[in-house]
C-alpha positions in Angstrom: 0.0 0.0 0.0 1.5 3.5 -0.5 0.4 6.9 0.7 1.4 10.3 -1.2 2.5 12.9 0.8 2.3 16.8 -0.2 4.4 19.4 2.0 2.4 22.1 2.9 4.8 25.2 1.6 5.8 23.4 -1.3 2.6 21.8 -3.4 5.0 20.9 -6.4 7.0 18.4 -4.3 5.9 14.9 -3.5 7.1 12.2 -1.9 5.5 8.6 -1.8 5.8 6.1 1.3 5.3 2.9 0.8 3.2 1.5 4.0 4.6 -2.1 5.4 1.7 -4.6 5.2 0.6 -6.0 8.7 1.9 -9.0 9.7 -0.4 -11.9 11.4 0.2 -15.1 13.0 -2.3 -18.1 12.9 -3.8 -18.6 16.1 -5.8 -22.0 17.0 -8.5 -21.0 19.1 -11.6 -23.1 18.7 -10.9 -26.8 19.5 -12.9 -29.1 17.7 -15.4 -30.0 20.6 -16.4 -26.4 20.3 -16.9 -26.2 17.1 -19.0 -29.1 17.1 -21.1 -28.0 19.7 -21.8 -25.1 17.9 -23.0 -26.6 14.7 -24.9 -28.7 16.2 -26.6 -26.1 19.0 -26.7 -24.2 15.7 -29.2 -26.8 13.9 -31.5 -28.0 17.3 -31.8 -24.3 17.8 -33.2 -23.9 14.6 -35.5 -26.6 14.6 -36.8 -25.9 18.2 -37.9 -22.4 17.1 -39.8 -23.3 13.9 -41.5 -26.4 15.5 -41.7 -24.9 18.8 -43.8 -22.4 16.9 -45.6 -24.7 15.2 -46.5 -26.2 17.9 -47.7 -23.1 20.1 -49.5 -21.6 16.2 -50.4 -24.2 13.9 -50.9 -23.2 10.6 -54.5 -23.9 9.6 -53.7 -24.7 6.1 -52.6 -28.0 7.3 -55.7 -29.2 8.6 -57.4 -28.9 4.4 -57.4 -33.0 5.0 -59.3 -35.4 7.4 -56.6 -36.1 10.3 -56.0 -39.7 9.1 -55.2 -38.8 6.0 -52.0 -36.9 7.6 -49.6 -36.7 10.2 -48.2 -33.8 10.2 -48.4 -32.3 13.2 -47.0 -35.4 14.8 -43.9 -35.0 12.6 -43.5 -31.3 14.1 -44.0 -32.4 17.9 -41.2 -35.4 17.0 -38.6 -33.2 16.0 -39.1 -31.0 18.5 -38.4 -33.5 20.9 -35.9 -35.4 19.3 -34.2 -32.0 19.1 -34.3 -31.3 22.3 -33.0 -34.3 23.9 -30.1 -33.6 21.3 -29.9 -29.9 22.6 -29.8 -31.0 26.1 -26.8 -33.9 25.3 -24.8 -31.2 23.9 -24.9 -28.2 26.4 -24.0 -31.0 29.1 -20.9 -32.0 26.9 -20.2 -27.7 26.4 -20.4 -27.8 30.5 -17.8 -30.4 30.7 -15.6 -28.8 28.2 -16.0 -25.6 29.3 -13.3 -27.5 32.7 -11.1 -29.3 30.3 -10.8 -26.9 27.0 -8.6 -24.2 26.4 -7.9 -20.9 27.8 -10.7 -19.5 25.1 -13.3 -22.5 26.2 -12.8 -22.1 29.5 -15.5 -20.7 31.9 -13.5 -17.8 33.4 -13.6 -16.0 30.0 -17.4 -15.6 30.5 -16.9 -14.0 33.7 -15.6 -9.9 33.8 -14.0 -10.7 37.0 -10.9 -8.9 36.2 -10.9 -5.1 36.0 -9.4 -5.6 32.0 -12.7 -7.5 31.7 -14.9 -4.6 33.1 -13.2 -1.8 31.0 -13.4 -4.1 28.0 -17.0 -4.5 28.1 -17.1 -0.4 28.2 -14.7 -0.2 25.3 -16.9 -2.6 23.2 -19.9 -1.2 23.9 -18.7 2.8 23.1 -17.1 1.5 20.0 -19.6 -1.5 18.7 -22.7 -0.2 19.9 -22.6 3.5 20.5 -19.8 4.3 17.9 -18.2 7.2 20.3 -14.8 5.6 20.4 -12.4 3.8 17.8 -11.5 0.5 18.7 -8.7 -1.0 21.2 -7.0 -4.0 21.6 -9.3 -7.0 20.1 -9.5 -10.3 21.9 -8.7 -13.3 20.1 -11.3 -15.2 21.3 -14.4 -13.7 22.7 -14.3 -10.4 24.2 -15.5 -9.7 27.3 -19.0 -8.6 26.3 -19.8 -11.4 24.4 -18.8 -13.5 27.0 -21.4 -12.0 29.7 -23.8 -12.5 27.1 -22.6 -16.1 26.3 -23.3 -17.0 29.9 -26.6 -15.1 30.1 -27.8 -17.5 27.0 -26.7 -20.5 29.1 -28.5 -19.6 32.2 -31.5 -19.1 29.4 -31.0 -22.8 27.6 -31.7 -23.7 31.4 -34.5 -22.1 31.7 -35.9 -23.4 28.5 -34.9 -26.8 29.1 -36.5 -26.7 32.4 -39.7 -25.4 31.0 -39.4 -27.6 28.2 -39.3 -30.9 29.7 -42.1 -29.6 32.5 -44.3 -29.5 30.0 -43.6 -33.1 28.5 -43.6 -34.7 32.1 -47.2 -35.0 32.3 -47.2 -36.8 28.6 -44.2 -38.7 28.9 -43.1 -41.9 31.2 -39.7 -41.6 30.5 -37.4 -40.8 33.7 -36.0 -37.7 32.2 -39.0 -35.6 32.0 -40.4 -37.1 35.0 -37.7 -35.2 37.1 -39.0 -32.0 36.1 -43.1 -32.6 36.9 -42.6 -30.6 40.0 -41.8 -27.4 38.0 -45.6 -27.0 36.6 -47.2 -26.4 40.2 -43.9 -23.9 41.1 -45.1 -21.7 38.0 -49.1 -21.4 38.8 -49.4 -24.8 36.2 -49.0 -25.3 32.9 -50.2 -22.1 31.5 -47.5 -20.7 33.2 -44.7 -22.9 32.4 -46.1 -22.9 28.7 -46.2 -18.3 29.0 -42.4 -18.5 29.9 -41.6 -21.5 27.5 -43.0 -19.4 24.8 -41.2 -16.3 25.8 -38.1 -17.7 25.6 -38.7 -18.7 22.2 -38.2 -15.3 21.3 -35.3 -14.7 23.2 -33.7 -17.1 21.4 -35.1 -15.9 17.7 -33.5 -12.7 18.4 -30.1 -13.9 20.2 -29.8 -16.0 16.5 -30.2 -12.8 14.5 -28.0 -10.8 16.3 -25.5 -13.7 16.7 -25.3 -13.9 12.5 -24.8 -10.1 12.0 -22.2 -9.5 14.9 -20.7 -12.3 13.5 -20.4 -11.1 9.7 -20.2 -7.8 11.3 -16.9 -8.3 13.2 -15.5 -10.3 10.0 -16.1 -7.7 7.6 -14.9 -5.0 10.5 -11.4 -6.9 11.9 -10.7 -8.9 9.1 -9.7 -12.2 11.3 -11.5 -15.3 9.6 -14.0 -14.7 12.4 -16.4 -16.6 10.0 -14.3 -19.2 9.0 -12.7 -20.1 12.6 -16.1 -21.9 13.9 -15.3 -23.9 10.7 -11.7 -24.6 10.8 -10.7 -23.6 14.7 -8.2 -20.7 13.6 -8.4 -17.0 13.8 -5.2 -14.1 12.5 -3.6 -12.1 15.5 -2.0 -9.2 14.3 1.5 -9.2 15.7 2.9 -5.9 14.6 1.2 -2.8 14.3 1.4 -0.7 10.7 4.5 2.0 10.7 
């Protein structure tokens, strides 16, 4: 890259400066396990919404046919609960990475318990959100803010998981959703446990959409193979600034 330079008393002379390129280093930070989780969260996720949907709005068109002429619906309420079971499976494997993986896996990197944590979840939000600063350092793996939020969406796939198999313990024998039949009389029944079911539905819908465009977002804006690192584990560290 090279820059032209014009000195201000005399306009006839210029000088070109030949920038040096930046220079990166690989850097292997997601470890397969991760990235498998998150394909995989990525596809139940999707499924759980549409059916979930489905399920809470069915679309009238279907019903055009006597009932035993179709089966539908019972296709929708199978996926939905074949997908959660593999939902469930895979956030308990995430826990037990999140003890065993490395430093970006870990747990402690969802927590702003240091004060360079704090001050980069102000620096992320003034430059990503508000736009009133350029930015600073950027983590390799997630920063700060994106962390918090990470372990906020956990605490919610509890939530919804808890919910979830509520309302299947009073149509299932199975052991697993048995465990959870005391939940619908701690919520008021299952109205209740259906209302905040439902709700997190949409938490989820949006926390996908925002997910994809930060993600493109921070690509297009850092230049890092943020896309391609979920796919192939590695991200680009700049190790020397431009001079």
């Amino acid at each position: 890259m090279s820059v032209t330079l014009v000195e201000p008393k005399k306009a006839s002379k210029v000088r070109t400066v030949y920038a040096r390129p930046a220079e990166y280093r690989r850097v292997y930070v997601w470890e397969l396990p991760v990235r498998v989780y998150h394909w995989i969260n990525a596809v139940t996720l999707v499924l759980l919404c549409v059916t979930g949907y489905l399920i809470g709005a069915p679309i009238r068109a279907f019903y055009a046919a006597e009932a035993y002429q179709q089966y539908w619906f019972g296709w929708v309420r199978f996926i939905h609960f074949v997908a959660a079971f593999i939902y469930v499976f895979n956030f308990l494997a995430r826990l037990y990475w999140g003890f065993v993986g490395n430093k970006y896996a870990k747990w402690n990197a969802f927590f702003p318990l240091k004060k360079t944590q704090r001050q980069e979840i102000i620096d992320v939000i003034k430059a990503d959100v508000l736009e009133t600063k350029l930015h600073g350092p950027i983590s390799t793996g997630h920063n700060a803010l994106a962390g918090l939020i990470y372990f906020f969406t956990f605490l919610a796939f509890v939530a919804q998981t808890v919910t979830g198999f509520a309302l299947y313990s009073s149509m299932s024998t199975s052991r697993l959703p048995r465990l959870f039949n005391w939940i619908v009389p701690l919520m008021g029944g299952e109205f209740g446990v259906r209302f905040w079911h439902h709700t997190f539905l949409w938490f989820f819908v949006t926390f996908v959409i925002v997910h994809v465009y930060l993600a493109f977002y921070h690509d297009y804006i850092e230049g890092r193979g943020t896309i391609s690192s979920i796919v192939g584990g590695w991200k680009f560290e700049r190790e020397k600034s431009d001079k």
